[in-house]
Kinemage of the C-alpha trace (Angstrom):
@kinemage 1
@onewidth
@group {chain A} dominant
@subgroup {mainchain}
@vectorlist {calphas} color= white
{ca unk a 1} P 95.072 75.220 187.756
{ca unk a 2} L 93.585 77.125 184.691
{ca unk a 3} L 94.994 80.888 186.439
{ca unk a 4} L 97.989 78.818 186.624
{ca unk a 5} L 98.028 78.029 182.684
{ca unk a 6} L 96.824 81.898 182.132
{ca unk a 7} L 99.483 83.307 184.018
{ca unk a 8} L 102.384 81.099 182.728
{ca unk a 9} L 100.658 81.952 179.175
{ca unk a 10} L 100.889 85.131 179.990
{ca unk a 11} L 104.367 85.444 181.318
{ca unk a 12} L 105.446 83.543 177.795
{ca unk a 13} L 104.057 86.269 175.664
{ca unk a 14} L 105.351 89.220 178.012
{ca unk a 15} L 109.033 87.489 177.634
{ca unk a 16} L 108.288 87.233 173.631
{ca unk a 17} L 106.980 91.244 173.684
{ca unk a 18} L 109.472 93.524 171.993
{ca unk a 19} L 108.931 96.686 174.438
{ca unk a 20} L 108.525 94.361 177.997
{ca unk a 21} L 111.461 92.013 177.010
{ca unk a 22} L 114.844 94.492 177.040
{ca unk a 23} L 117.522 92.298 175.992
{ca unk a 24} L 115.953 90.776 172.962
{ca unk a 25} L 114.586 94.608 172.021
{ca unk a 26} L 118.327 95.925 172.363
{ca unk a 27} L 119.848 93.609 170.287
{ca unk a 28} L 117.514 94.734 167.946
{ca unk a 29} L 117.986 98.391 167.764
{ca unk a 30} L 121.497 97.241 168.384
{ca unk a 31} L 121.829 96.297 164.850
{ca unk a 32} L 119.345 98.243 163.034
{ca unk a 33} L 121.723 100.835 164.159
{ca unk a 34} L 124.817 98.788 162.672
{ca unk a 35} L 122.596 98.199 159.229
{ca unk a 36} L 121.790 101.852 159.270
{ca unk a 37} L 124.979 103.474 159.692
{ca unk a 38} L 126.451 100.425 157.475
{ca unk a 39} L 123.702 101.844 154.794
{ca unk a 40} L 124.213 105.421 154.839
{ca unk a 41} L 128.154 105.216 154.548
{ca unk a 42} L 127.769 102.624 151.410
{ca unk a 43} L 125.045 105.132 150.206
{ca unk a 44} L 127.746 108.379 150.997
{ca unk a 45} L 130.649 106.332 148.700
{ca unk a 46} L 128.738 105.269 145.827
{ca unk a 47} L 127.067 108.626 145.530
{ca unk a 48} L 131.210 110.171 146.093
{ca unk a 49} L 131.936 107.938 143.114
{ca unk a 50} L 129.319 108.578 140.703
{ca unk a 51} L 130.202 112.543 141.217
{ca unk a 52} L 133.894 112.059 141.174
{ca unk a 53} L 135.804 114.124 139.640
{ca unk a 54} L 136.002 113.279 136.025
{ca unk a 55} L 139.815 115.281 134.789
{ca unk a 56} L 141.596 117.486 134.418
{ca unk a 57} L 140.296 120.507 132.363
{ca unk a 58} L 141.844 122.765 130.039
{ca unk a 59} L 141.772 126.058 131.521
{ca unk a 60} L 143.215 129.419 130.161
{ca unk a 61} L 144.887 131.339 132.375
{ca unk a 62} L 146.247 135.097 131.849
{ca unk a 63} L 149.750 135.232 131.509
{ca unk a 64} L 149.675 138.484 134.135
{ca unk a 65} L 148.457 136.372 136.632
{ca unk a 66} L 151.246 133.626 136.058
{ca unk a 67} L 153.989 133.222 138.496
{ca unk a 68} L 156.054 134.946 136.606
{ca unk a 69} L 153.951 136.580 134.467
{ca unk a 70} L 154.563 138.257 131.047
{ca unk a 71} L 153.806 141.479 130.645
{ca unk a 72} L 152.863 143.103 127.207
């Protein structure tokens, strides 16, 4: 009776294990892979934001190199 107990005591914590118990261990990389990706593209857009591009700037441009440029 007590190998019994051990046994079925065993089974229960080989069933609760992470790397012996596959469908509770993929569900869990499942969405640590959702959270990461999730993450990284949140991460990607805030850091596109806070480098956006702030104008327009004022640029000089020779008027030789205009479209129709104007030649002295």
């Amino acid at each position: 009776m007590d190998q019994h107990l051990e046994h079925e005591q065993e089974q229960d914590y080989r069933n609760k294990d992470f790397k012996n118990n596959w469908v509770n261990s993929s569900v869990f990389l499942f969405y640590l892979q959702v959270f990461c990706l999730v993450a990284f593209v949140l991460g990607g857009c805030y850091s596109l934001y806070k480098h956006s591009y702030k104008g327009k700037p004022e640029v000089n441009v020779p008027s030789s190199t205009l479209y129709t440029p104007d030649y002295k």
